[in-house]
VEXDREN-2710 file (C-alpha; in Angstrom, 1 decimal):
% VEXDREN-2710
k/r/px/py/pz
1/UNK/24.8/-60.4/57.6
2/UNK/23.8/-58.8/54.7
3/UNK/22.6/-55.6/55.9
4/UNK/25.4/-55.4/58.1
5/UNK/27.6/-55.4/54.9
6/UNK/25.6/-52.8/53.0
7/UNK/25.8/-51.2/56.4
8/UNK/29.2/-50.7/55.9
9/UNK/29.6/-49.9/52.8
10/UNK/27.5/-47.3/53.1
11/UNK/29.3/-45.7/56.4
12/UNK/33.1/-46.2/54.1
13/UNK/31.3/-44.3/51.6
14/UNK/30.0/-41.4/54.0
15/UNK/33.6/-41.4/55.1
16/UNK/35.3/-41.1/51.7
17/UNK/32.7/-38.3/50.8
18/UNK/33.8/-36.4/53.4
19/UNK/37.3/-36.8/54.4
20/UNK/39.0/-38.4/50.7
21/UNK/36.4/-37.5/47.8
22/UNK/39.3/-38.6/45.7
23/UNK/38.8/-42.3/46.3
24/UNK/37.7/-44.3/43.3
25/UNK/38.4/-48.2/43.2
26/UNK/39.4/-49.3/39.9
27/UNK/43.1/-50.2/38.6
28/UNK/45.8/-47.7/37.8
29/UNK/48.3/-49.0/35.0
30/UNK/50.6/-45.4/35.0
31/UNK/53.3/-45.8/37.5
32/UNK/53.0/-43.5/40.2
33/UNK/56.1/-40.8/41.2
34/UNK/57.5/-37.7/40.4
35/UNK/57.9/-35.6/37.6
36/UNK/60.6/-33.3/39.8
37/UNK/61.4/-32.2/43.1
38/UNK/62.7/-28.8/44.0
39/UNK/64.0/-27.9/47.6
40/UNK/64.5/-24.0/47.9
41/UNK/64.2/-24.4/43.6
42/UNK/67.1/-26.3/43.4
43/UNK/66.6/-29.5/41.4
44/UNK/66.8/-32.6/44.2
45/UNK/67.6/-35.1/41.7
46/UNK/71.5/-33.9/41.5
47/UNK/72.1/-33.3/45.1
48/UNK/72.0/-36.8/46.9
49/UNK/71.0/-38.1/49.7
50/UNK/72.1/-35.8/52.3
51/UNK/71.0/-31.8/52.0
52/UNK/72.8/-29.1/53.7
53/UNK/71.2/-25.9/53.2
54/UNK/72.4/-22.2/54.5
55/UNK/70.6/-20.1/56.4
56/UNK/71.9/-16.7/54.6
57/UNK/70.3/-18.3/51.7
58/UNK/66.4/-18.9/53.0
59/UNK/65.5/-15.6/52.9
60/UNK/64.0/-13.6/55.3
61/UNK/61.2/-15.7/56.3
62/UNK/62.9/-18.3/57.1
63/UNK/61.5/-21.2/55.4
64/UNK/62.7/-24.1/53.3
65/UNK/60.3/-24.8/50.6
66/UNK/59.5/-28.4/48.6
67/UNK/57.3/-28.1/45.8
68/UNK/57.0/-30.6/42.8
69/UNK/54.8/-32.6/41.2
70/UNK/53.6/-35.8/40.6
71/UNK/53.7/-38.1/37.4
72/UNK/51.4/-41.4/37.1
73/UNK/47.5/-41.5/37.6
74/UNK/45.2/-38.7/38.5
75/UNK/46.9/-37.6/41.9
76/UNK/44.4/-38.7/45.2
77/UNK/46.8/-37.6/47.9
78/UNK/50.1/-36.0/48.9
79/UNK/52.2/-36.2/52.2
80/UNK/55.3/-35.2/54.0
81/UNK/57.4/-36.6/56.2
82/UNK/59.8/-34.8/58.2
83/UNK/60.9/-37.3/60.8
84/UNK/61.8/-40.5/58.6
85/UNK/58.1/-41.6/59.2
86/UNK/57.0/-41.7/62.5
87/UNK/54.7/-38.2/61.1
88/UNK/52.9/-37.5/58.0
89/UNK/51.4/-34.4/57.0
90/UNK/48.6/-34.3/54.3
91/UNK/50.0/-31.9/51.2
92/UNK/47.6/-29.6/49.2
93/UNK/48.0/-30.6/45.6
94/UNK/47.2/-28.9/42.2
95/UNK/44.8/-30.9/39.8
96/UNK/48.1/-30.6/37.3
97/UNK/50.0/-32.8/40.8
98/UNK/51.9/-29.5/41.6
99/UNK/52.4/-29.0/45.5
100/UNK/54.6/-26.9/48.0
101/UNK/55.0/-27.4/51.1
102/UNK/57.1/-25.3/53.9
103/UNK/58.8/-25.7/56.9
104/UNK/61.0/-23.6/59.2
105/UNK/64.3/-25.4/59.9
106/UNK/66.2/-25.2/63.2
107/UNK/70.1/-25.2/62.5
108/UNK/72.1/-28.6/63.4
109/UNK/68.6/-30.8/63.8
110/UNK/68.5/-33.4/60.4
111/UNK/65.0/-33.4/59.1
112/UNK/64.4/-36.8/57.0
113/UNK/62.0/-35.8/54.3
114/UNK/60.4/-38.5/52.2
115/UNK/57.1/-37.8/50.0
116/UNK/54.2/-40.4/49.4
117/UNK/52.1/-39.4/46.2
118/UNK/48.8/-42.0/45.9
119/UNK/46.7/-41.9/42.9
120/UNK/42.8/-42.3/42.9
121/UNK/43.0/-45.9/42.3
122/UNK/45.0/-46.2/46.0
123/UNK/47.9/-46.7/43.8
124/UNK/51.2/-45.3/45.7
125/UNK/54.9/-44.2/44.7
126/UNK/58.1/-45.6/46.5
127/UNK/58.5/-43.3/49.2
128/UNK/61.9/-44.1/49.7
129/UNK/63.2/-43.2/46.4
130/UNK/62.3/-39.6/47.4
131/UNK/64.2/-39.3/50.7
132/UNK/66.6/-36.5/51.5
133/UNK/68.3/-35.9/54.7
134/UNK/68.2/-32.1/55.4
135/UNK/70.0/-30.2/57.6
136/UNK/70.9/-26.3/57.8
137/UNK/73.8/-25.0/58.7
138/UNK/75.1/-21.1/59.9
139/UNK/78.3/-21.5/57.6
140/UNK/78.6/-18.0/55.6
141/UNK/78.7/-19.8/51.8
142/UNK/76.9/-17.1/50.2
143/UNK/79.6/-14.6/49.6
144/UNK/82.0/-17.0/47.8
145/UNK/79.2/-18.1/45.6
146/UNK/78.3/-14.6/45.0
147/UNK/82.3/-13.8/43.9
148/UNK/82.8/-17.0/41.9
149/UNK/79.1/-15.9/39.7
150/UNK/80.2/-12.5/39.6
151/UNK/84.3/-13.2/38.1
152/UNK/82.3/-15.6/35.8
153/UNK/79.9/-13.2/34.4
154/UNK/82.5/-10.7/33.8
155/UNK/84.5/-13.0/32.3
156/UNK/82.0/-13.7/29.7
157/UNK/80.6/-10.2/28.9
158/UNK/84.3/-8.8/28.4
159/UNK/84.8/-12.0/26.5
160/UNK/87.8/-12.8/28.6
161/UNK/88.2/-16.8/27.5
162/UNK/91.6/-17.4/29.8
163/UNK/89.7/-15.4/33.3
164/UNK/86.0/-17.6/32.5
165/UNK/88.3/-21.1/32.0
166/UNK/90.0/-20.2/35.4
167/UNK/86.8/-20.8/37.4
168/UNK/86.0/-24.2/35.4
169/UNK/87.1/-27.6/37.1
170/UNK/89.1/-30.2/35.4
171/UNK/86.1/-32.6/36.0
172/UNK/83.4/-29.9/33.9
173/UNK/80.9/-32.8/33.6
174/UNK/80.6/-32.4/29.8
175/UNK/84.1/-31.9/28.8
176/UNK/86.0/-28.8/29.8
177/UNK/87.5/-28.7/26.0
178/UNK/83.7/-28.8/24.4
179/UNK/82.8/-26.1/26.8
180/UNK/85.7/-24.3/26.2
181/UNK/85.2/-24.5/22.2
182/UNK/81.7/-23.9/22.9
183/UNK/82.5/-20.3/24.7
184/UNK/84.9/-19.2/21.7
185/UNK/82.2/-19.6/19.2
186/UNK/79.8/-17.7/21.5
187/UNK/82.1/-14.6/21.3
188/UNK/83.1/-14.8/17.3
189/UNK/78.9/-14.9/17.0
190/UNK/77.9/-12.3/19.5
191/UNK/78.9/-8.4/20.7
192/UNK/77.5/-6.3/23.7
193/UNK/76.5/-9.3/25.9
194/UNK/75.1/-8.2/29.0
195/UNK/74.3/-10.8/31.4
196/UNK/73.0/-10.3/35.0
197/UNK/71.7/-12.7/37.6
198/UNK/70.2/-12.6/41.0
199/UNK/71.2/-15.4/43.5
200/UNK/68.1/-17.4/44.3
201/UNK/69.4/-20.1/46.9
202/UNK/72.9/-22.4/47.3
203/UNK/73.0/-25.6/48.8
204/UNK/75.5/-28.1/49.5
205/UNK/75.0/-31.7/48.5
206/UNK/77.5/-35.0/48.1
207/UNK/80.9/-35.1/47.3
208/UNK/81.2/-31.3/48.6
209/UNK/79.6/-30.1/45.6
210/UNK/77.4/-26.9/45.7
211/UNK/73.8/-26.1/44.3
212/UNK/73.2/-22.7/42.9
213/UNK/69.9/-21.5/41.6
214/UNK/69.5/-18.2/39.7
215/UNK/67.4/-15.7/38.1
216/UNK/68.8/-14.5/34.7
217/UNK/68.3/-11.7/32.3
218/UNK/70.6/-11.4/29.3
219/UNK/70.9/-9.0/26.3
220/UNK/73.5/-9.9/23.3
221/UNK/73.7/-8.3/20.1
222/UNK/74.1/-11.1/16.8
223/UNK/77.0/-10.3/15.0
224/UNK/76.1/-11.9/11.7
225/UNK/72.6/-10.0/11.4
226/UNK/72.8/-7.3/13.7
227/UNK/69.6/-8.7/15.9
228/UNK/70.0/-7.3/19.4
229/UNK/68.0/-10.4/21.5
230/UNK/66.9/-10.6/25.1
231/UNK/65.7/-13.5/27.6
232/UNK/65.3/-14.5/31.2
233/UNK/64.6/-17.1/33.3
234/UNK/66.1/-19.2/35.9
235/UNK/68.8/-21.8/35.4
236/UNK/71.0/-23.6/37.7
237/UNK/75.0/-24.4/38.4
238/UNK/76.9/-26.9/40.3
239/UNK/80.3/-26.4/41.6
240/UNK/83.0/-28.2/43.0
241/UNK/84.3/-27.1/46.8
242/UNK/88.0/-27.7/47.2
243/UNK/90.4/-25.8/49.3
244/UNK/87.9/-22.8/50.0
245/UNK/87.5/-22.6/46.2
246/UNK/84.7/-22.8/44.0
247/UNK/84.8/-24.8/40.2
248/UNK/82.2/-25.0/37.6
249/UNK/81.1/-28.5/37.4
250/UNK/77.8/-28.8/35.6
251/UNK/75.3/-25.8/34.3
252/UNK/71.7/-26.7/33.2
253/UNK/69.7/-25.4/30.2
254/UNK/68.8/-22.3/29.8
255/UNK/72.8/-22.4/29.6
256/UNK/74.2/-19.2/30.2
257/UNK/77.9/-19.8/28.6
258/UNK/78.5/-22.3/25.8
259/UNK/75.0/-21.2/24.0
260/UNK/76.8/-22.5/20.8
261/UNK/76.6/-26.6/21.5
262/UNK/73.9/-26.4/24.4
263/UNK/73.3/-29.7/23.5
264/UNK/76.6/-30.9/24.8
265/UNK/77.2/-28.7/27.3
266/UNK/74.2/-28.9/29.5
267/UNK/73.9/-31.2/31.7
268/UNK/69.3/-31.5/32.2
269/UNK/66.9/-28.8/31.6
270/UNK/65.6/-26.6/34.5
271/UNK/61.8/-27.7/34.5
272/UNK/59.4/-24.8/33.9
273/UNK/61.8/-22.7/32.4
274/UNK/60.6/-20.5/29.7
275/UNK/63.5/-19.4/27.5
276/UNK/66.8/-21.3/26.3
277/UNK/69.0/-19.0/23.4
278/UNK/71.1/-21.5/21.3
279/UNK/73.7/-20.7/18.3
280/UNK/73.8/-22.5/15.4
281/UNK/76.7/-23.5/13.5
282/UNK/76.4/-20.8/10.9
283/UNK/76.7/-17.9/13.9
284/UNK/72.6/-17.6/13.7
285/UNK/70.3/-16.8/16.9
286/UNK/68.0/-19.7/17.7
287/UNK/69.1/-22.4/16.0
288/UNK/67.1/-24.4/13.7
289/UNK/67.5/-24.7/9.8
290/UNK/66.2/-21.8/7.2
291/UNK/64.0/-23.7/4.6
292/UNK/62.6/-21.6/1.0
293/UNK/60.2/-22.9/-1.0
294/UNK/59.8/-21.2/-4.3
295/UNK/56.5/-22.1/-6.2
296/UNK/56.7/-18.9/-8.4
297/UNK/55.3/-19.7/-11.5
298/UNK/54.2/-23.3/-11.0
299/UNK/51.3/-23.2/-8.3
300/UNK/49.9/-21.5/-5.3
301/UNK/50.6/-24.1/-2.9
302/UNK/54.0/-24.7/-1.3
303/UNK/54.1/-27.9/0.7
304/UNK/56.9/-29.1/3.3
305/UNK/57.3/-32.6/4.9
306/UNK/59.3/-32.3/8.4
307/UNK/60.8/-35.6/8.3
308/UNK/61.9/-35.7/5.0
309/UNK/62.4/-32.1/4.1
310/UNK/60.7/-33.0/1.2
311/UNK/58.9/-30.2/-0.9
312/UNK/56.1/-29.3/-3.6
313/UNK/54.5/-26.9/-5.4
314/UNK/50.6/-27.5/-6.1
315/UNK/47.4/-25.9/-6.8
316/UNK/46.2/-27.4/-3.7
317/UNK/46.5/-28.6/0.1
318/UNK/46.9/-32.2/1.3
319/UNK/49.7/-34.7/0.9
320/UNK/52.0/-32.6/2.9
321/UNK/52.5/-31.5/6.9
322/UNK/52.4/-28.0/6.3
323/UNK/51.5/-25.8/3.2
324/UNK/51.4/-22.3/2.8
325/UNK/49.0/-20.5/0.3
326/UNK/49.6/-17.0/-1.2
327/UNK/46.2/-15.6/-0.7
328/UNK/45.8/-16.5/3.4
329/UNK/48.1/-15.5/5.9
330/UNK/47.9/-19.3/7.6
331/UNK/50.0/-22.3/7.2
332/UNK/47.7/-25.3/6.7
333/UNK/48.3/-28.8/7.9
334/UNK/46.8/-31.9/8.2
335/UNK/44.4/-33.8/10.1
336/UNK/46.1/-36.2/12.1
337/UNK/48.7/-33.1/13.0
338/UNK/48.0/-30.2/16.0
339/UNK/49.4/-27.3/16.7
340/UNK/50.1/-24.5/19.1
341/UNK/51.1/-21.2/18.5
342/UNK/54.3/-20.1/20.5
343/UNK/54.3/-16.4/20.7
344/UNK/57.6/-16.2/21.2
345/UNK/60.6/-16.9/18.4
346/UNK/62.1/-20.0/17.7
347/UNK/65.4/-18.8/19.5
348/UNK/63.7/-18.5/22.5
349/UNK/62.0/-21.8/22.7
350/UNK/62.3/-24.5/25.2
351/UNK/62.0/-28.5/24.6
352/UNK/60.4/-28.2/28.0
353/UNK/57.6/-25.5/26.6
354/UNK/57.5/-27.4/22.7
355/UNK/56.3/-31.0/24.2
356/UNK/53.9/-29.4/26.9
357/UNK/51.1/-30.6/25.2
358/UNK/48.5/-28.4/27.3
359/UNK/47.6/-25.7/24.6
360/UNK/47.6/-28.0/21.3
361/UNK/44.8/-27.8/19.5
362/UNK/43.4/-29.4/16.0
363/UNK/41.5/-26.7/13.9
364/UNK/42.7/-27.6/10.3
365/UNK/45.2/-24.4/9.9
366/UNK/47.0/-21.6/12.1
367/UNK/45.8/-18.8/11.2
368/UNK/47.1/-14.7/11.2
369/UNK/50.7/-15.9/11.3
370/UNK/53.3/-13.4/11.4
371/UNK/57.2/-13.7/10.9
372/UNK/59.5/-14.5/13.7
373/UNK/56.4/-16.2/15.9
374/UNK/57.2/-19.5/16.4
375/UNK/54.3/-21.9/15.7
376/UNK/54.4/-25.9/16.2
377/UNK/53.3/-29.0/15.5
378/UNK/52.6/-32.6/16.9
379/UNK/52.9/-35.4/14.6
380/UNK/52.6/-39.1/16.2
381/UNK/54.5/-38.1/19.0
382/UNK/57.1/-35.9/16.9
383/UNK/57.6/-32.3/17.9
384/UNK/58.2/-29.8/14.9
385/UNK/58.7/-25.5/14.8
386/UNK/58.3/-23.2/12.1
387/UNK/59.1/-19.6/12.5
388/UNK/57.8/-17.9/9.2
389/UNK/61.1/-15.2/8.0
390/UNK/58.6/-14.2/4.7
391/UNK/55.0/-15.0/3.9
392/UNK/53.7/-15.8/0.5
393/UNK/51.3/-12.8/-1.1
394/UNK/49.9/-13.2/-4.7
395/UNK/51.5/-12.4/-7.0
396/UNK/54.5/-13.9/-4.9
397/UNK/54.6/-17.6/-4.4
398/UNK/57.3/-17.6/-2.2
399/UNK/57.7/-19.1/1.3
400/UNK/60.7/-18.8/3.2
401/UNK/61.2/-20.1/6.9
402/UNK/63.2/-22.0/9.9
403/UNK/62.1/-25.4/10.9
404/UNK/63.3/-27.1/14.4
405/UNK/62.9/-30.5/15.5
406/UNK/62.3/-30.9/19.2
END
């Protein structure tokens, strides 16, 4: 009996090495799921149960395309369903959990899509929780989306407030007023906006709302300092079908009208974008607060405590977050803190990108900073930006920039 038992466990382990090498036995305590789910790179979280997509809007292979990724445990395994479970088909998977998988749909047949992530421990998700009913349909959607983005985006870069309200429902998931306050305070703050898009993929969902996904590049000119900024990305807008007409329900981060209370007009965050402008309330690019600390005269050292705001001059480093010194071109911080430097500027910063955590490193001070870089920092699970506007040189104690909270 006994060798018949080592018999076996040594054939179970033959077939793991060769057909599941992720297999570990142990205990997972991380629940297993997903991060986010895109079909055709619109969001699946806002669309419902039920997914009619158009074909006009595949592109010219064909194909409808799920990618996401998973959240939990170190991801084992992956797999589809197209056919409310009576198939599965095995997913490949990223070691970050990202996946894509692709299918070509034939028009009126409902495809009944639910995904199964399993972590190396055997631990499993809730299928259902991801299931979509997808179907695709021959009905020519396209063009009205395509004249309802275009009006819009007029609209906005002539600065036309009464034309861009007309396309906005009643219903505007964040308030129509906030938007519509928003939208006045993006034209007193900014000239020469030029916004384009390209449609990337519509699809219809519940409650005969549509899903629009876009790629964005935009170029505005800041009244108040004369800084001419540029962005892209992708973003995402849902409208409201009545009568053969198209409103704007709901617009995600990057926002591309209402820039000056994103935080109240968007509704989510498109994951994985790279760029979000925002306004602040004095008519500034990129948000965040200007902070100077002026040590001229009474050290070397200028320190600054995020939370409390709180600053010092001093002949040294320590008892601070940050500290800048007027002989190096760094901004030293402390040991339990990590950074990341941005490359970008603070306006152009995304939650998404600050709390990505891949890229953080502890090394005890950033070094070669330069003014409008955007660098970061971790503290306990707090997210802080700096974006030096003037370094400190001897002879010039001096330190002058904007600090963010994330």
């Amino acid at each position: 009996m006994k060798k018949l038992l080592i018999l076996t466990a040594a054939l179970l382990f033959a077939a793991g090495s060769a057909d599941a090498k992720w297999w570990i036995f142990g205990k997972s305590k991380a629940e297993v799921g997903l991060k986010y789910l895109h079909i055709n790179k619109l969001s699946a979280d806002e669309t419902g149960p039920k997914v009619k997509l158009f074909r006009e809007a595949l592109g010219a292979d064909g194909l409808v395309r799920i990618t996401g990724r998973t959240a939990g445990g170190q991801t084992g395994a992956v797999r589809i369903t197209l056919d409310d479970k009576a198939t599965w088909t095995d997913v490949k998977f990223a070691d970050n959990g990202t996946f894509e998988f692709s299918f070509k749909p034939e028009a009126g047949k409902t495809y009944a899509m639910l995904i199964e992530v399993t972590d190396t421990a055997g631990k499993t998700n809730k299928p259902e929780e991801t299931r979509k009913e997808i179907t695709l349909s021959e009905e020519n959607i396209q063009t009205k989306v395509r004249e309802t983005l275009d009006a819009m985006f007029d609209a906005y870069n002539r600065e036309d407030l009464r034309k861009f309200l007309g396309y906005v429902g009643d219903n505007f998931a964040a308030d129509k007023a906030i938007l519509e306050r928003a939208v006045k305070r993006d034209f007193d703050a900014l000239s020469a906006i030029n916004l384009r898009y390209t449609l990337n993929n519509v699809a219809a969902g519940a409650q005969g709302r549509v899903f629009v996904s876009v790629t964005y590049s935009r170029m505005v000119m800041v009244n108040k300092s004369g800084q001419t900024s540029t962005d892209s990305g992708s973003t995402e807008f849902v409208f409201d079908s009545k009568e053969g007409k198209l409103s704007l329900f709901s617009m995600k981060q990057p926002l591309m009208f209402g820039l000056s209370d994103a935080e109240n007009v968007a509704t989510g965050e498109v994951a994985g974008n790279t760029s979000a402008l925002v306004i602040d309330e004095s008519g500034n690019l990129g948000g965040g607060e200007t902070v100077t600390i002026d040590c001229r005269g009474s050290g070397t050292v200028m320190k600054y405590t995020f939370a409390t705001g709180a600053q010092a001059c001093d002949t040294g480093g320590g008892s601070a977050d940050i500290w800048f010194y007027d002989w190096a071109n760094n901004i030293g911080y402390g040991g339990v803190t990590q950074h990341k430097s941005m490359g970008k500027s603070l306006a152009t910063l995304t939650s998404a990108e600050v709390k990505n955590l891949s890229g953080y490193a502890a090394a005890g001070s950033v070094t070669g900073i330069s003014t409008g870089l955007a660098y970061c920092f971790e503290l306990s699970g707090s997210f802080y930006c700096v974006e030096p506007v003037s370094i400190p040189v001897p002879g010039n104690d001096l330190a002058k920039f904007k600090v963010k909270q994330f």
